[in-house]
Structures are given as structure tokens and as C-alpha cells.
N, C-alpha and C positions, 0 to 999 in steps of 0.2 A: 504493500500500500504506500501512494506517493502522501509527502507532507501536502500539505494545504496551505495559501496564502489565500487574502483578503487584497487584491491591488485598485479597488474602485467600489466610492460608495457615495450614495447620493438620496437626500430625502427633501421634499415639501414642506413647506409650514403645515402644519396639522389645525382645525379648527371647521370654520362651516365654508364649502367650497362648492357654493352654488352653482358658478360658471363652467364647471369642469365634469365632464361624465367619470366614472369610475378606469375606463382605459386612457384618460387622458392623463388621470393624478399617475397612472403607473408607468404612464411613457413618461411623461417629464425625469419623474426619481430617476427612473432607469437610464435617463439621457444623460442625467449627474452622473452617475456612477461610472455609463460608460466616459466619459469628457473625462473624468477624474481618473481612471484608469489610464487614459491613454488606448483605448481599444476601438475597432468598430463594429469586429466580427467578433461571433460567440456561435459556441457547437449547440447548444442548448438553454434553454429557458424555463425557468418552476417557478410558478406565480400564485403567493401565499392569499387566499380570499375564501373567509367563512362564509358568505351570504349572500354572493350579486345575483344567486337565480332566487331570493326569495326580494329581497329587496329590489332588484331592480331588472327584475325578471329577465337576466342574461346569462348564459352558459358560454362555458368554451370560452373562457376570458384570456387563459395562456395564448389561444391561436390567434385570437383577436391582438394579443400585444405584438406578437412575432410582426402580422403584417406589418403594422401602425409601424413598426419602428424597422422594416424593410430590413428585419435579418432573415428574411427566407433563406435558407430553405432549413432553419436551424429546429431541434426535436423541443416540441413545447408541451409542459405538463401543468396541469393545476392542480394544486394541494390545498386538501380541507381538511384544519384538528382544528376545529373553533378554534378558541383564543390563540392557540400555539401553532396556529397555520406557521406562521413566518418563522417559527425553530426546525419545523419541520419541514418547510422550504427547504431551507439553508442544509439542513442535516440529508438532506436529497442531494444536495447538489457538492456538497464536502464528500458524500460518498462516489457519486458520480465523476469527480476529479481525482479523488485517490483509488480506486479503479485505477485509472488510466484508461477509461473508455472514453472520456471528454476532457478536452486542455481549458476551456474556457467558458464560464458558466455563467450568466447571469438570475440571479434570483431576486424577484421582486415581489413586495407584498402591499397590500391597500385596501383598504376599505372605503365605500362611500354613504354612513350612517343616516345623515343630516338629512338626507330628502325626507324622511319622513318623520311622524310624531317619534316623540320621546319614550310614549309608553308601546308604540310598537317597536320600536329600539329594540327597547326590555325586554321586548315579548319572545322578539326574534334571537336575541343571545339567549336567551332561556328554553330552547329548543335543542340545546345541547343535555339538558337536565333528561333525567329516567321519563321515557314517554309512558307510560305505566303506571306509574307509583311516584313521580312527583310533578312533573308538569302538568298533569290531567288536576293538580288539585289547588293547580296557583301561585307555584314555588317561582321566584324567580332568584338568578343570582344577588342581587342586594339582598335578599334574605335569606340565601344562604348566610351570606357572610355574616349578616346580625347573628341569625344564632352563632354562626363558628365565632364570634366575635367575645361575644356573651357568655359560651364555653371557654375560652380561653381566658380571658379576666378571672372568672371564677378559679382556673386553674393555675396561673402565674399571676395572676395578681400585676396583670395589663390595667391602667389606670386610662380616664378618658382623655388627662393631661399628655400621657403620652403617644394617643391618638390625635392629638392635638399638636404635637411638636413633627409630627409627619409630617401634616400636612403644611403646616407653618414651613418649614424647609423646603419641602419637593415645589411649595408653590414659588417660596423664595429663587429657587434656581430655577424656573420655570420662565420666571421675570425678566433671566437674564438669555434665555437662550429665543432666540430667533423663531424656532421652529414648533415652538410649545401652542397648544391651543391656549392655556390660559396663562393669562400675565398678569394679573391683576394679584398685585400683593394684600397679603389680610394681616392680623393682627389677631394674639390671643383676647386681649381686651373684647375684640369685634365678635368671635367669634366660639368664647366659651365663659370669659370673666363679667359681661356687662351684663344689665339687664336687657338690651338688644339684642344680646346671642343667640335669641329662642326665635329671634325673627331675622336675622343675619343668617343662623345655623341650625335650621326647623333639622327634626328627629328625620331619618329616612330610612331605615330600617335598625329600630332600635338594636342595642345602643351607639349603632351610627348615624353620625347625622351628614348632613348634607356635603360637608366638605370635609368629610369621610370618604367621598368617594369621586370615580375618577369622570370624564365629561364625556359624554358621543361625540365622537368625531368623524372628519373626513380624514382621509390623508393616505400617504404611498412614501416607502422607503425601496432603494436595494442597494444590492451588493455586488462586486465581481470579483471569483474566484480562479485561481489558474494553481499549476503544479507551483510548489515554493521553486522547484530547480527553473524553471522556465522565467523567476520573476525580474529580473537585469534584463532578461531580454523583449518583455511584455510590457514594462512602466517604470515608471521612476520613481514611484512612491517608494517610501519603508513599508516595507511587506508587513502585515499583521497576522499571524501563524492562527490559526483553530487547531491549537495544542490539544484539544480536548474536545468532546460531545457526550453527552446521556440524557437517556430518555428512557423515562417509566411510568408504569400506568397505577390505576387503583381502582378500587368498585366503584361503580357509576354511580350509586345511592348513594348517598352520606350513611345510611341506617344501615348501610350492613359493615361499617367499619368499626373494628375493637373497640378505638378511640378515637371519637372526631375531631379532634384537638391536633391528632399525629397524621403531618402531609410525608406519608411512606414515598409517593413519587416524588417529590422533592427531594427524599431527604439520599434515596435510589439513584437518580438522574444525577445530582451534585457527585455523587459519589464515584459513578460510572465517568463523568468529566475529570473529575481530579484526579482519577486514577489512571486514564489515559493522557492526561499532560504530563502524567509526572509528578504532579502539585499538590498541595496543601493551602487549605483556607487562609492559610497566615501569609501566603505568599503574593495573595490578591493584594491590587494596588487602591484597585476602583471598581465598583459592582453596579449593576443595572437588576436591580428585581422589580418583578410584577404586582406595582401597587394599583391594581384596579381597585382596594380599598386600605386604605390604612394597614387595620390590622396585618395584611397581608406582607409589607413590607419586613413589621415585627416577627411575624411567625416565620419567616422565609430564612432574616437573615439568622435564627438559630435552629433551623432545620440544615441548612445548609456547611454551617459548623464554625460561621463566624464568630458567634454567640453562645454557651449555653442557654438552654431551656430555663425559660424564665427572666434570661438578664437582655432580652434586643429591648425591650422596652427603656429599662433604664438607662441601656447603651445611648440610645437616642436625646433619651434629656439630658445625659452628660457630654450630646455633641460628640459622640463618637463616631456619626454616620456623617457628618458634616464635610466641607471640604476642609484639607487639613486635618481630620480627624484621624483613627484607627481606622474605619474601612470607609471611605468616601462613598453612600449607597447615591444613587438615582441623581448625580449632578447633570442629567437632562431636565429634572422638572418631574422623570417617572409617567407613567401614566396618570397618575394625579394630575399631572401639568402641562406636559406632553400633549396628554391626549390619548386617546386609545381608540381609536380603527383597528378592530380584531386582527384582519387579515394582515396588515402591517406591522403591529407591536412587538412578534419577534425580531424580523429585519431591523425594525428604526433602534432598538436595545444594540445589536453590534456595531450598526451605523455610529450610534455614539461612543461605543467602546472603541472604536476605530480610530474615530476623530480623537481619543482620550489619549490611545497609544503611541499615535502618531507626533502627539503633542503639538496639534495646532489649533486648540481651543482657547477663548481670549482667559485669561490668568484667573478672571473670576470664577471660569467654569472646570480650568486646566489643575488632574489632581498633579502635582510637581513630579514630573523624574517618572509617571506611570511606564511600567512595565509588563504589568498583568491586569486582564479586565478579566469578568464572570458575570454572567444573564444566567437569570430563570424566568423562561413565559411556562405562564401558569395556564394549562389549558382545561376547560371543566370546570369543576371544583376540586380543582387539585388531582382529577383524575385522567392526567396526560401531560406529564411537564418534559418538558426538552431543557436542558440546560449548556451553555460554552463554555470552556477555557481559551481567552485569545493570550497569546502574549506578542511583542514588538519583536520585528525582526530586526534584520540588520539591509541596510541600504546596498 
């Protein structure tokens, strides 16, 4: 199996993107990545998208991109794992390059949310939920997460102050990155301390509330991959190595798990990645986990082994996830800030770990000296996670 490099990546501002059909957001990205690459041809194409034949009633979106961007006659696939389409993109197309059956891969991922209501948003990401035994009875994922949320508190002794330092953070650097849907900085005052907070920060699936959780978006990232041996002669960039990949599953129900507290694919998938990098949690620079809600951030980053069990919380309010900190988590903004287009969320998480490694993000956003980045997209409720190890190559 050949190593893997990252030589071009390219993503949109994420947010509500009226003017743009769904293959338009993914040609553009994809035009970044190839321009940033230095490429024009590619053997193949995997195009990460949960929902355009419900949402916008079109299939065959991969063949659709190939034309639009005139790489005929290059082999086009589309991949669907709801939330984690875009890890598992990428994990199609890092296999497909280490093979050696394809030199040069583009994968891209996008979603386009915004056309419709918010509560059919909801409806449609909740269609990933047990057709049986929980979606027929009203479950959607924001209430998943309340009770996982609510379990969790009860068992670590997660406080709502440090669901509240999440978001304070992820929105803080949200502010500062270009490509975030939301920019708008808040305040604990605004949004937990005043008597305002209950109308600033209404309950949204207790005990989370509103800015607890992440926003519908539009938006498209990708990436371009080639053998690491071919990368002097393909681009100029510093290669970004995918030292590492895992992926694990879990039961579809919350109800049939031991302990719904414990994310086994996560903590599987982390594990399966660090052990084919080579690496150890302590060796991460900079991390990208999938906070489509708060709590998630917390449980992720001590599944994952940054943390023990019990202390990501406190880690947080003592500014350990911070830039500067012990492990700089989500200095994109996160999906909290970011934004969260399903089908995109895995690709735009290495996009920024790229831009991280690369070391060309402005100081506010740049963790110093990065070496190693680490994503987990969370697909499900935790019941489909992909996770990376990138580290920096050498020029």
C-alpha cells in the first residue's frame, strides 16, 4: 500500500447560499482544490452528499460534477453515511490511491440544506434514526442529544457552564474564520448569566439550548489526493500525509447499547487511526471534532483519549481546548460555527487541518509549529464514525 498525501484543498463560505444549486457549491470547492493543487486532471471523483435526492430531488450528483467540471472521462462515485458522508469520501478515495489503482483523486463533499424549512431540515437528518423503533415515534437528533446530554451530566458531572464555554469558543473562532456560517460573537452574560438568556438562549432540546447546537447550512469542501512518492512532481505545496484512518460502527438504537453514555465507534475508529499512524493522543497538535452539539465536543474529546472520562469538560473551562492551549479543539468555529452541511462536514474538518499543517492560517487561527491534526465526523448517533491522523510533510 502507497503512502497518501493531501496536495489541494478548497472550500466555500458555508451559510444560506440561495444563488447556487447544490453542483454549483461543489464545483466551485472542487475548483479550489484543484487551482491549489496545481492539477487539472484526476482519475476519479467521490462526492460526499447525504440528501440531494430527498431534498432536492436529484441523483447521480458525482456524474453530474465530473461533467460540470469537464474531467470526463474520469470514474465518479457518490457516497452516502449521513453525517460522515465526507470521512467516508475521503476514506474511499485514500484507499483508492494506496491501491495504486488511481494517482489522483478528487473528493468532494456538500450539502445544500437552506432551501427548505428548518423543521424539515430536522426531519430529513432524522431519517438516518431506526425506521422502526425511533423515527416512527418523533425522535429526532436534537433529542437524541438532550437525553445523551442529560445522561452524561448525570454521569460526569458535565455542568451547563461548560456547555456554555463550547460554545463561547467555537463561536469565538468562528468570528475569525472567513468560511464559518456564523460570526456573530455572544457572551456568557447574553446567553446563560442575565435575565435575557431564556430569551437570547430558549431551551431546544433540554438540557440544551439553542446555542447548544450547530446551524443548517449550505456549503461544499474538497480535497486532492495523489501517491506521497509522486508529490514534487504533482504540486508545490507541503504534502499533508493521512498517516492514519478508522472507522467503526455501533447499534443503530440508542436502546440496545450497554451504556448510552459510551461512543464505542468513536472511541474504535480513534483507535484504528492512531494505530495506523503510529501515534498517540498526546502527539496531536490541533483536532477538529464533530460538534453538531456541544456536549459532543466534550464526550468526543475523552473518548478519543485526549481526556479522561469525566475531565473534557473541565478541560474546557480551564482553556485547554483553546488556541494555545493543551489540544487546540475546532479552531475553525466547529460545526457550531462553521456550519454543518452533512454531506460536506467531513471534507471541510481536513480542509482545515490542512490549512493548520500547512501553517498558512492568519496567527489568530494558526495553532504554532502544528505538526499533527485529528477529525472525528460523527455519523448517526454515534453509530458510524470515521476518524484521520494527518501529519505535515516535508516540501
Amino acid at each position: 500500500m502507497r503512502d497518501v498525501a493531501i496536495i489541494g484543498v478548497g472550500m466555500i463560505p458555508f451559510g444560506r447560499r440561495d444563488e447556487d444549486t447544490l453542483v454549483d457549491m461543489l464545483a466551485y470547492a472542487s475548483l479550489k482544490a484543484l487551482d491549489d493543487a496545481g492539477v487539472e486532471a484526476v482519475d476519479a471523483v467521490y462526492v460526499a452528499n447525504m440528501g440531494s435526492g430527498i431534498l432536492q430531488h436529484q441523483t447521480a450528483v458525482a456524474s453530474a460534477l465530473v461533467d460540470r467540471l469537464s474531467l470526463l472521462p474520469a470514474a465518479a462515485d457518490l457516497v452516502e453515511n449521513g453525517p460522515a458522508s465526507g470521512g467516508s469520501a475521503i476514506k474511499n478515495g485514500v484507499l483508492a490511491v494506496a491501491s495504486g489503482y488511481y494517482d489522483v483523486v478528487l473528493v468532494a463533499g456538500g450539502e445544500k440544506m437552506r432551501e427548505v424549512t428548518g423543521w424539515r431540515a430536522t426531519d430529513f437528518v432524522a431519517t438516518l434514526t431506526h425506521p422502526e423503533v425511533e423515527y416512527p415515534y418523533g425522535i429526532t437528533l436534537p433529542g437524541m442529544a438532550g437525553m445523551f446530554t442529560q445522561l452524561y451530566m448525570e454521569k460526569y458531572g458535565v455542568t451547563r457552564e461548560m456547555l456554555v464555554e463550547v460554545s463561547l469558543k467555537n463561536q469565538h473562532m468562528g468570528a475569525l474564520n472567513p468560511y464559518a456560517h456564523v460570526e456573530m460573537l455572544i457572551t456568557k452574560e447574553g446567553i446563560l448569566d442575565s435575565p435575557h438568556a431564556v430569551v437570547n438562549n430558549p431551551p431546544a432540546a433540554t438540557p440544551l439550548h439553542l446555542y447548544d447546537l450547530c446551524p443548517v447550512s449550505d456549503g461544499a469542501a474538497a480535497v486532492i489526493l495523489c501517491p506521497l512518492e509522486r508529490v514534487k512532481e504533482l504540486s508545490k505545496n507541503v504534502p499533508v500525509i493521512v498517516a492514519g484512518f478508522g472507522q467503526a460502527t455501533d447499534t443503530h438504537t440508542l436502546a440496545e447499547r450497554d451504556d448510552p453514555t459510551d461512543l464505542k465507534a468513536v472511541t474504535l475508529a480513534a483507535q484504528q487511526a492512531f494505530e495506523r499512524a503510529k501515534m498517540k493522543p498526546e502527539d496531536i497538535s490541533v483536532a477538529e471534532l464533530h460538534d453538531a452539539f456541544t456536549i459532543l465536543e466534550i464526550a468526543e474529546s475523552e473518548h478519543v483519549g485526549f481526556f479522561k472520562k469525566g475531565e473534557g469538560g473541565k478541560a474546557v473551562l480551564e482553556g485547554k481546548t483553546r488556541l494555545g492551549g493543551q489540544i487546540p479543539i475546532n479552531m475553525s468555529g466547529g460545526l457550531k460555527a462553521r456550519g454543518h452541511p452533512v454531506g460536506a462536514t467531513g471534507v471541510a474538518q481536513v480542509v482545515e487541518l490542512t490549512w493548520q499543517l500547512r501553517h498558512e492560517l492568519p496567527k489568530e487561527r494558526q495553532v504554532k509549529g502544528a505538526k499533527a491534526g485529528f477529525s472525528i465526523n460523527f455519523g448517526g448517533f454515534g453509530n458510524n464514525v470515521v476518524a484521520f491522523v494527518l501529519k505535515r510533510g516535508e516540501k
